[in-house]
matplotlib code that plots the C-alpha trace (Angstrom):
import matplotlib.pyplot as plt

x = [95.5, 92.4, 91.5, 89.5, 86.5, 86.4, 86.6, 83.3, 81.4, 81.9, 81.1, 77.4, 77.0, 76.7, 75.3, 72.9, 69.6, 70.5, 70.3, 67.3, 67.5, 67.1, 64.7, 62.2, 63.1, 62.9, 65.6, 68.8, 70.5, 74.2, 74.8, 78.7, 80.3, 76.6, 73.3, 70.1, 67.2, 63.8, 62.8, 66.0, 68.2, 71.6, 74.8, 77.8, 80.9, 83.4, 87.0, 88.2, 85.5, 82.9, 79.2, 78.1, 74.3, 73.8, 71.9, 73.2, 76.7, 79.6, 81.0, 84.7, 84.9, 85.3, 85.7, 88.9, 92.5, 93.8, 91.8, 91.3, 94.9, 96.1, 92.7, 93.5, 97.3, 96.0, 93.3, 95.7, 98.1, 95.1, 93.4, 89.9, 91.3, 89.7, 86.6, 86.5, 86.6, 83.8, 81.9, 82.2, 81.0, 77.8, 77.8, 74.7, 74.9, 74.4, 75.1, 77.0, 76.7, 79.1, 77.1, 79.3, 82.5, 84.9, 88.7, 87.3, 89.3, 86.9, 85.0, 88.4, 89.0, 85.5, 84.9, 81.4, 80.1, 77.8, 78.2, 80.4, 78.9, 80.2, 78.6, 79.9, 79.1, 82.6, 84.2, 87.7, 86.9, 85.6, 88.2, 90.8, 88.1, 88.9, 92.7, 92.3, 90.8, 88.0, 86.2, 83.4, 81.0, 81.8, 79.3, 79.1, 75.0, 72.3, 71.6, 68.1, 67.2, 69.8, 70.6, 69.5, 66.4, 64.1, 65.6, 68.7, 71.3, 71.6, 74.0, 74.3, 77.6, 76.8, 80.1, 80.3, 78.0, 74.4, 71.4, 68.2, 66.0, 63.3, 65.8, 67.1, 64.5, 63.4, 67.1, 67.3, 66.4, 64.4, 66.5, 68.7, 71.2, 72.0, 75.4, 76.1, 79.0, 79.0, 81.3, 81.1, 81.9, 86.3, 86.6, 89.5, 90.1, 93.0, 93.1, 90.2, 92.4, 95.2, 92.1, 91.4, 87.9, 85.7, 85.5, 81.7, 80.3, 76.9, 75.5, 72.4, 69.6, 71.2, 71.6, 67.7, 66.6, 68.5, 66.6, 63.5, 63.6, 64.5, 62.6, 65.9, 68.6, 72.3, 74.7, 78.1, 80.9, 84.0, 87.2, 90.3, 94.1, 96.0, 99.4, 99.8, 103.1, 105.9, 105.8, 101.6, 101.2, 100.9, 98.5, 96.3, 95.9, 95.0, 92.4, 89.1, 86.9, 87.1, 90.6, 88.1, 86.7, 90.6, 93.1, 96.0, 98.2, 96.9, 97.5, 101.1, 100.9, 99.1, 102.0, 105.0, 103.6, 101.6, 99.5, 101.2, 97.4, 94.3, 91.3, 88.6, 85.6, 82.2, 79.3, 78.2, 74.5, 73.1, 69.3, 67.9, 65.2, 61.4]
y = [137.8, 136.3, 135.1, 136.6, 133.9, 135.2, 139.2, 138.2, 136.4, 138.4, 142.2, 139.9, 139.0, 142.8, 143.9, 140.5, 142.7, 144.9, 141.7, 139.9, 136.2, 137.5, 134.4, 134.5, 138.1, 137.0, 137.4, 135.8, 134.3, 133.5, 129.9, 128.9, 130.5, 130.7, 133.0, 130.9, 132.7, 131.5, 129.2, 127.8, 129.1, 128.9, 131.2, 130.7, 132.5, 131.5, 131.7, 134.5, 136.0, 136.7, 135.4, 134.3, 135.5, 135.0, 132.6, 133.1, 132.4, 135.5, 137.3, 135.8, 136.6, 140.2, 142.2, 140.2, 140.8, 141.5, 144.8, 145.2, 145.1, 148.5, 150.4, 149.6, 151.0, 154.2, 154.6, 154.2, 156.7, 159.1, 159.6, 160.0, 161.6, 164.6, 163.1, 160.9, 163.8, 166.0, 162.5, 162.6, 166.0, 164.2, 161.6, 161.2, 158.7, 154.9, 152.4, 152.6, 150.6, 150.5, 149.2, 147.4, 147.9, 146.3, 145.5, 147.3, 150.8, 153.2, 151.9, 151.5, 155.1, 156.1, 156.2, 156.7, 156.3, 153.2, 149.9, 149.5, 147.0, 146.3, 143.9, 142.9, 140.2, 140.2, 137.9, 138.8, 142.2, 140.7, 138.1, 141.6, 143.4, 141.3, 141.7, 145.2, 146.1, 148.2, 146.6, 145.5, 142.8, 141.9, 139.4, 138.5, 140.1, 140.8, 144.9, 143.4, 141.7, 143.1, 141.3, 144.5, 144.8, 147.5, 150.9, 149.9, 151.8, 155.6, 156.0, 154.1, 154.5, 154.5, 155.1, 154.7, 151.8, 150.9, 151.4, 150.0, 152.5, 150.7, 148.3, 151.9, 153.6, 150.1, 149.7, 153.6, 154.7, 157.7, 161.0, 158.2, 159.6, 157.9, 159.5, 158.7, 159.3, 159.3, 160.5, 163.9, 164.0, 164.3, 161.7, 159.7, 161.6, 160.6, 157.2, 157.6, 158.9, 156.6, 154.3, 156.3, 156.4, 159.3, 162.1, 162.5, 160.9, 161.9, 160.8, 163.4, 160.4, 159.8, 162.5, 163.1, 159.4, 159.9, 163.6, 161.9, 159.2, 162.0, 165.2, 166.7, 166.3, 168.3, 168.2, 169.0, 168.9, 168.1, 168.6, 168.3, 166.3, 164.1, 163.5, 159.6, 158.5, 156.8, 153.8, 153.4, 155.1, 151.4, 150.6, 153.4, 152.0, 148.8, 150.1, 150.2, 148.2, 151.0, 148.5, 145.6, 146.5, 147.5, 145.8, 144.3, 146.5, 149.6, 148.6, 147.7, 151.3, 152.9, 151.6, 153.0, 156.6, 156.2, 159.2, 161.2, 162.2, 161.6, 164.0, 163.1, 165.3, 163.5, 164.8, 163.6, 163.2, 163.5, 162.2, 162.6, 159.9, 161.7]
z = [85.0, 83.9, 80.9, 78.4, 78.7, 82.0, 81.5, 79.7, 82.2, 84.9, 82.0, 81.5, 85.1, 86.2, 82.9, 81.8, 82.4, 79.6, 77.0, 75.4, 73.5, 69.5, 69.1, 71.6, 73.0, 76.3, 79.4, 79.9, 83.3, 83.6, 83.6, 83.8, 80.9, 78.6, 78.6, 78.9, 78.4, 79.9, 76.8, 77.8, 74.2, 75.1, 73.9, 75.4, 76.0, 74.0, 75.0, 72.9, 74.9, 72.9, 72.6, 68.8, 68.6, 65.0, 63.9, 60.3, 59.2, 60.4, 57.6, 57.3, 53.4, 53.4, 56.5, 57.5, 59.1, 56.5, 56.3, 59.8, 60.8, 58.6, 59.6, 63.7, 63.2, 61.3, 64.0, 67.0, 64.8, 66.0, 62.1, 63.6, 67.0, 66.5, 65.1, 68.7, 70.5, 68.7, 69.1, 72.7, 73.7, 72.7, 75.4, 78.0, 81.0, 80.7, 78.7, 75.1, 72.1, 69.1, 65.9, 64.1, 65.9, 63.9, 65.3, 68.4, 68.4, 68.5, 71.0, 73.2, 72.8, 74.3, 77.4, 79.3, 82.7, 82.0, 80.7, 77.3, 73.9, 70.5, 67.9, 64.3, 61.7, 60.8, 62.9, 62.2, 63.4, 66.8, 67.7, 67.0, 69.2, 72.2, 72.6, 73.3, 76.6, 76.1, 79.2, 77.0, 76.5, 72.6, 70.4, 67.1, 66.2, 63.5, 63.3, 62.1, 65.8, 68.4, 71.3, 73.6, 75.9, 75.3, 76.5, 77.4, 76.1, 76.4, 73.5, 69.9, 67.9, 64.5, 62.8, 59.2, 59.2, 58.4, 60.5, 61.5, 63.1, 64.1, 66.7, 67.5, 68.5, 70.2, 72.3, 73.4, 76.5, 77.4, 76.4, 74.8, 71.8, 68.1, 67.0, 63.5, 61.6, 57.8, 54.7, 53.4, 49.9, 50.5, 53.0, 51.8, 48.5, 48.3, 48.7, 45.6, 43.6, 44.3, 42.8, 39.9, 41.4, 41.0, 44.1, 43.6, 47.2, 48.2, 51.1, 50.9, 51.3, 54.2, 56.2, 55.1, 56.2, 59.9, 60.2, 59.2, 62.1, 65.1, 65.9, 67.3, 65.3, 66.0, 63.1, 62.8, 59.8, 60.6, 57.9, 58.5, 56.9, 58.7, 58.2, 57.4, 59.2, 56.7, 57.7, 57.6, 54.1, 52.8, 55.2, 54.2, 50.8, 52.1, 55.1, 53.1, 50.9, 48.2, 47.2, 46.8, 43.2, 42.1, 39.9, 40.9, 38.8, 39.8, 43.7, 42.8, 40.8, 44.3, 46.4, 44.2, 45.6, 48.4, 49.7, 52.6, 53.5, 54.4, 54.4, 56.9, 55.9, 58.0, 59.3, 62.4, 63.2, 66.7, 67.0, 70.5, 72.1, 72.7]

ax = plt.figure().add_subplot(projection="3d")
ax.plot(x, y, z, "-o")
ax.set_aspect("equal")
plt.show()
């Protein structure tokens, strides 16, 4: 079986051309386990198999484990199943990129017919990324300066996460796709009440900023409850930052009655490449 270090090195030796070096924007070579670009910036692959391309500290404050853990068992319970497969329908050939992928599981449930990416700053999320096998090339990245040549990728997951338009529009290829997913106003309603936080999410601006970048723009909502197992209920609870801001005591309060289930109410936005 190989190792993980070397899952990597042989996903960037068919894929390399699709990368650029984010400080002089130039292209890479394989060089025994590292990229080396022509000004001769090195990145190598470490051997969680992953490649570190930030050139700032990765996040290992907030988006940890201990968040990442309960969010990858509800999603492999199937919570966003039928959001994955709406998502899908919007596929076009090539490559796929999964802005700020997290533990990895939605991109492993996703398949295409090119080459598969993920980035995070969190770098929890991608070390978790790497034990699954999504067959993937997986880096620690900056949405700001992405480590993609120009038209590269066909599709860009944007799934509950920010954006950056202009390295968007600069990474998709011709008749390329940006599929973003965002919260409608009774995404997780009940985990907000479990937090005595107000239901009053409005993601308006937006929706308007993504139409504003595309010409041709598809949109769909998508409502539905899922059933949280027994045994995940906890986890639930614990699977968002929305816990981050809430007291001790009214966790311990929240897990007394935890909530059975989940409403995932999103819109997904589908902006299409001139």
């Amino acid at each position: 079986m190989l190792k993980k270090i070397e899952k990597a090195y042989l996903l960037l030796e068919k894929n390399v051309e699709f990368l650029r070096c984010p400080l002089c924007h130039t292209s890479f070579q394989v060089e025994a386990y590292a990229l080396r670009c022509e000004n001769k910036h090195t990145y190598n692959i470490n051997k969680k198999g992953f490649v570190n391309f930030l050139q700032t500290k990765a996040d290992t404050e907030h988006y940890t484990r201990k968040m990442f853990e309960p969010r990858r068992r509800l999603i492999q319970s199937g919570m966003y199943s039928s959001v994955l497969t709406e998502i899908k329908k919007y596929f076009v050939s090539g490559n796929l990129l999964d802005v700020g992928t997290g533990e990895g599981s939605f991109l492993e449930f996703l398949d295409n017919d090119g080459a598969k990416f993920g980035f995070d700053i969190a770098k929890d999320g991608i070390e978790m990324a790497t034990e699954l096998e999504t067959n993937s090339f997986l880096s620690l990245a900056d949405l700001t300066n992405l480590p993609f040549a120009d038209r590269s990728l066909s599709v860009i997951l944007n799934i509950f996460t920010p954006s950056n338009y202009a390295e968007f529009h600069r990474v998709l290829s011709k008749n390329g796709r940006v599929i973003k997913v965002v919260p409608e106003q009774f995404y997780l309603q009940e985990l907000r009440e479990s937090y005595e936080i107000p239901i009053d999410y409005d993601n308006t601006a937006v929706v308007e900023r993504f139409k504003a970048e595309f010409k041709k723009v598809t949109e769909q909502e998508i409502n539905y409850t899922f059933k949280i197992p027994q045994e995940l209920r906890e986890d639930f609870l614990a699977m968002s930052p929305l816990e981050w801001s809430v007291s001790e005591e009214l966790k311990k309060q929240a897990r007394q009655n935890p909530p059975q289930q989940a409403t995932i109410h999103v819109r997904i936005l589908v902006g299409k490449s001139d």
